[in-house]
N, C-alpha and C positions, 0 to 999 in steps of 0.2 A: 776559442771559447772565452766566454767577459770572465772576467773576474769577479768572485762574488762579493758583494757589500760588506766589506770590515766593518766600517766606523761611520758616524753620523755625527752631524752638528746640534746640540741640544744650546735649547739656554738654560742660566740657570734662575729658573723662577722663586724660587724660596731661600733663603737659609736661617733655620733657627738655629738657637743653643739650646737645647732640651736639660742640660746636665752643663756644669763649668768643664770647660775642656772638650766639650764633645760638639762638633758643627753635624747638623742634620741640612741635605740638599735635596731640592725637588729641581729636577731636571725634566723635561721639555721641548719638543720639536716647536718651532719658533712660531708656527700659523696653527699650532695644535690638531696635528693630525696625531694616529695612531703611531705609537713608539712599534719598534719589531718585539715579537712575544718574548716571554720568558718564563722559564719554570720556578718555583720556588725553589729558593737557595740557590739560583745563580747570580754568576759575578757581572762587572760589567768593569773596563780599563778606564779609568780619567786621564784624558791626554792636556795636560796642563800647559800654564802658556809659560813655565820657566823648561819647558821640553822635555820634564818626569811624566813617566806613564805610571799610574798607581791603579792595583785593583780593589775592588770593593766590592760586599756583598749589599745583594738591592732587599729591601726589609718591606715594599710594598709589596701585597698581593698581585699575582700577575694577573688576576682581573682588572686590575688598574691599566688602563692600557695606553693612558697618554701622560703617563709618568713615571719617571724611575724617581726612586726616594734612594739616597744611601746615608750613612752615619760615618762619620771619620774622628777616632779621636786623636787630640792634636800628642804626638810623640815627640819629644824635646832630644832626643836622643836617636831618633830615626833620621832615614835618609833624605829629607826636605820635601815629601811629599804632601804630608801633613800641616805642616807649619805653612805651605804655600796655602794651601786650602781656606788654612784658620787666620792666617795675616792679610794674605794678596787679593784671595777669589771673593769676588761680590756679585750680588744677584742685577741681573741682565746680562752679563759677561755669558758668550756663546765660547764651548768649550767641545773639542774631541771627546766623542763618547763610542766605544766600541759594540759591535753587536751581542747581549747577555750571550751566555756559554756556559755549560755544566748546569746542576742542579740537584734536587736532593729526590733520594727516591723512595718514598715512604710505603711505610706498612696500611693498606687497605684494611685487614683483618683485625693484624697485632697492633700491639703498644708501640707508640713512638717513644722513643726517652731522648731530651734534646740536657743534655750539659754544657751550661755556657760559664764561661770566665768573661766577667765586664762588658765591653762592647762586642766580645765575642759571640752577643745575643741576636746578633744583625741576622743571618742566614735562617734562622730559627722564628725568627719574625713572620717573615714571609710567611713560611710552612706552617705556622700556627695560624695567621689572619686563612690562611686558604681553610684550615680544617676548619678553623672556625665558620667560614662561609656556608662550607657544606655541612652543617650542622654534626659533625664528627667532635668525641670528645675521649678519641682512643689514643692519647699524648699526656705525656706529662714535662714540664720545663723544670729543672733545675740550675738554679742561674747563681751565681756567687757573683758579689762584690763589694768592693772596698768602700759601704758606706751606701748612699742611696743609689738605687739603678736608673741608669740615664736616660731608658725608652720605653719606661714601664707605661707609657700614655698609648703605646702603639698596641697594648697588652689589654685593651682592659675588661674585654669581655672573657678572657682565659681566667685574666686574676680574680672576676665574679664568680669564674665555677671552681675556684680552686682549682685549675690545673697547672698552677705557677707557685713553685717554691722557690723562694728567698732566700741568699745566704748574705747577710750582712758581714763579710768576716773581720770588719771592726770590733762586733760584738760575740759573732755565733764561729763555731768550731765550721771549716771548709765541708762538702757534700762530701758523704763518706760514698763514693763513685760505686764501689763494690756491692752494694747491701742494695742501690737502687737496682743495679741490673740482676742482681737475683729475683729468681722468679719470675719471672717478665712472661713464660711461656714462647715456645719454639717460634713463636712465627711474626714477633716484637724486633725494633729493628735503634739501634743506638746511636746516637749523634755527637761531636764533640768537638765544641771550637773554644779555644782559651788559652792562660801562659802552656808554657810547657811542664812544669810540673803536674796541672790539672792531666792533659793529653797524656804522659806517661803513665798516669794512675787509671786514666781510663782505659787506654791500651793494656794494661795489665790485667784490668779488671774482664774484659773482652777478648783478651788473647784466644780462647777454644772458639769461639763464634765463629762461622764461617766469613768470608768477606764480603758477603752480600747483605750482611745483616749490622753489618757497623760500618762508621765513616768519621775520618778526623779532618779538622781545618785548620791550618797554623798559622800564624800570626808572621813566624819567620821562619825563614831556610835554613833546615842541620848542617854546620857545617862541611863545607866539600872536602871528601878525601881523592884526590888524583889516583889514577890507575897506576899498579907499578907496572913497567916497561909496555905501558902503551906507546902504538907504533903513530907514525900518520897515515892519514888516510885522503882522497881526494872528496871533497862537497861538491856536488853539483847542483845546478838550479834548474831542474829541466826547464821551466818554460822560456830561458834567455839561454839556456847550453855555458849560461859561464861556470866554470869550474875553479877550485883554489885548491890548494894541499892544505889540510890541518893538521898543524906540530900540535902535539902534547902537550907544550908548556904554553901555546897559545889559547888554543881548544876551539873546539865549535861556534861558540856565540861571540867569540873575537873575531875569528874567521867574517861570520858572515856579517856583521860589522861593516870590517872591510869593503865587502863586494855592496856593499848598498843593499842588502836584500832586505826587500819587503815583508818584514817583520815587527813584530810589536815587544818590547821587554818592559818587565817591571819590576818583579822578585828577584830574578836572577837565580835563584836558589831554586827552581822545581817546584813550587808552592803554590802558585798563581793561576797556572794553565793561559797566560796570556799570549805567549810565543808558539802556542798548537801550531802542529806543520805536519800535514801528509807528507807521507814520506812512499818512495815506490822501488828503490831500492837500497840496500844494505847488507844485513840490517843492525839499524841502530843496537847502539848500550845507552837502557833505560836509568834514568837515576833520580826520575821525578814521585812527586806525591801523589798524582793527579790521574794517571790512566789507569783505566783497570787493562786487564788483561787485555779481553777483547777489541780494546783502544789503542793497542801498544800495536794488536797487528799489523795498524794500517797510519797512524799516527806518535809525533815523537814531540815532549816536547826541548825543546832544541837549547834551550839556556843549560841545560847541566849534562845533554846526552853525549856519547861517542857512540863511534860504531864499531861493531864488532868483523866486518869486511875492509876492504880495500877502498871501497867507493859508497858514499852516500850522497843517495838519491833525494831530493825534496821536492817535492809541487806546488814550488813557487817560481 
C-alpha cells in the first residue's frame, strides 16, 4: 500500500509584519494549484531549513484554497523556531509544509465563545472569517493583549458587528473568563488558546461542561512527569518489522529517533499533534493534549506516550 502524502513543498509568497514582533506568511504551491483542505482551526508543521519542525495555526478561511496564511510571533526565549522565521526566512524560499490536521468543531445552533491571549487569536481567526462567510453571528471573541492586537485587519467585519471584545491589559482589568461562559445556554461551545494562566482560569471556569463542549490550545508542553517503575517495552514498526526495546529513562520518541522512523516532531511535549501515528498494537500510555477519546483508540501521539503492554505496535 503507498504511503499517504505527509508534507508538500510550498513557497513562500508574502511575509508581512502586521504588529512589531509578529511575522505573518502566505504560503503557496509554486504553479498555484489548489493547497490540500483544511478545516478551521487546524495546524499545519513548517519544516525549516535550520531542520526545526514548528507548528502553527492556519488564520485563513479554508475557502481559501490556494493558500495557507500563518502568524508567528517572534519568542526570544523559545526553541529557535521562531527567531529562524523572523531573521533567516524570506519570501520566495520554498519550505516543508505538512498536510493541515485537526480542527475546531463548532456550535451550529449555540454560542461560540473564542478566548484568546495575544497571538493566541490565530486558530479563532479562521473559524470566525468562515462564520463570518456564512453569514452566522452566533460567536463572540474575547481577545486580551498587552497593547494593540497584531491581526485585528484579518477581523474586520466581526469588529463591525461587535462580536470582538478587546482587552487591552496595559490599560483594562484581563476577561473575567467566568462571567462570559455563564449563561451561554446548553448547546454553546467554548474555545481557549493563550499564556497559561488565561487556560487554567478557563479550565476552571468550564470544568462541569462536558468535553465536547470545550477545547484548549497551548502555547507550550506541561512539564513531563516520568512513570514510577515503568518497565520496557518492545516498539515495532510494522511496515519495515524493525523492532527496538524502549528503556524508561530513554523513552519512545528517543527510541524511534534512533531507528530512523518516519516521523515528524516539534512540541515534544504532547501539544502539537504533529508526530500522530496509528498504532495497531499495545496499547499505548496516552499523556498527550490532543486526542479525544475516540482518537486514543486507534491513534498515539508518540513524543510523550508509553505503553501499557509489552509491545508496541505503530503503522509506520
Amino acid at each position: 500500500m503507498p504511503n499517504a502524502i505527509k508534507h508538500l513543498q510550498a513557497v513562500v509568497r508574502e511575509i508581512d509584519e502586521p504588529a512589531p514582533g509578529v511575522k505573518r506568511l502566505v504560503l503557496a504551491d509554486h504553479d498555484g494549484w489548489r493547497l490540500p483542505a483544511f478545516r478551521a482551526g487546524a495546524h499545519i508543521d513548517l519544516h525549516l531549513a535550520n531542520g526545526l519542525v514548528r507548528t502553527y495555526s492556519l488564520c485563513n478561511d479554508p475557502a481559501d484554497s490556494r493558500r495557507y496564511v500563518v502568524a508567528v510571533k517572534r519568542e526570544e526565549e523559545g526553541r529557535g523556531g521562531s527567531r529562524h522565521i523572523h531573521d533567516e526566512l524570506r519570501a520566495g524560499e520554498v519550505i516543508g509544509v505538512s498536510v493541515p490536521r485537526s480542527g475546531l468543531e463548532l456550535s451550529s445552533t449555540g454560542m461560540n465563545i473564542f478566548v484568546a491571549g495575544g497571538i493566541g487569536v490565530t486558530p479563532f481567526i479562521s473559524a470566525i472569517r468562515v462564520l463570518e462567510r456564512q453569514g452566522k453571528s452566533n460567536y463572540r471573541l474575547h481577545w486580551a493583549s498587552m497593547g494593540e492586537p497584531s491581526l485585528i485587519d484579518m477581523l474586520e467585519p466581526a469588529v463591525q458587528g461587535d462580536r470582538v471584545h478587546l482587552y487591552n491589559t496595559l490599560e483594562v482589568n484581563r476577561p473575567d473568563i467566568q462571567s462570559i461562559v455563564e449563561f451561554v445556554g446548553p448547546d454553546a461551545k467554548a474555545f481557549c488558546c493563550g499564556p497559561a494562566g488565561m487556560l487554567d482560569a478557563f479550565e476552571s471556569a468550564v470544568a462541569e461542561w462536558p468535553e465536547s463542549r470545550k477545547h484548549v490550545e497551548r502555547f507550550t508542553a506541561p512539564k513531563f512527569v516520568p512513570t514510577v517503575n515503568a518497565q520496557p517495552y518492545s516498539v515495532v514498526l510494522a511496515r519495515s518489522g524493525r523492532a527496538m526495546e524502549v528503556q524508561p529513562e530513554v523513552g519512545l520518541l528517543a527510541t524511534l529517533e534512533a531507528m530512523d522512523a518516519d516521523i515528524s516532531v516539534s512540541c515534544a511535549g504532547g501539544i502539537c499533534g504533529a508526530c500522530r501515528t496509528r498504532w495497531t498494537e499495545g496499547p499505548p500510555i496516552h499523556r498527550d493534549r490532543v486526542l479525544s477519546a475516540q482518537e486514543r483508540a486507534h491513534e498515539v501521539i508518540v513524543c510523550v506516550a508509553g505503553c501499557a503492554g509489552p509491545r508496541l505496535v505503530l503503522d509506520i
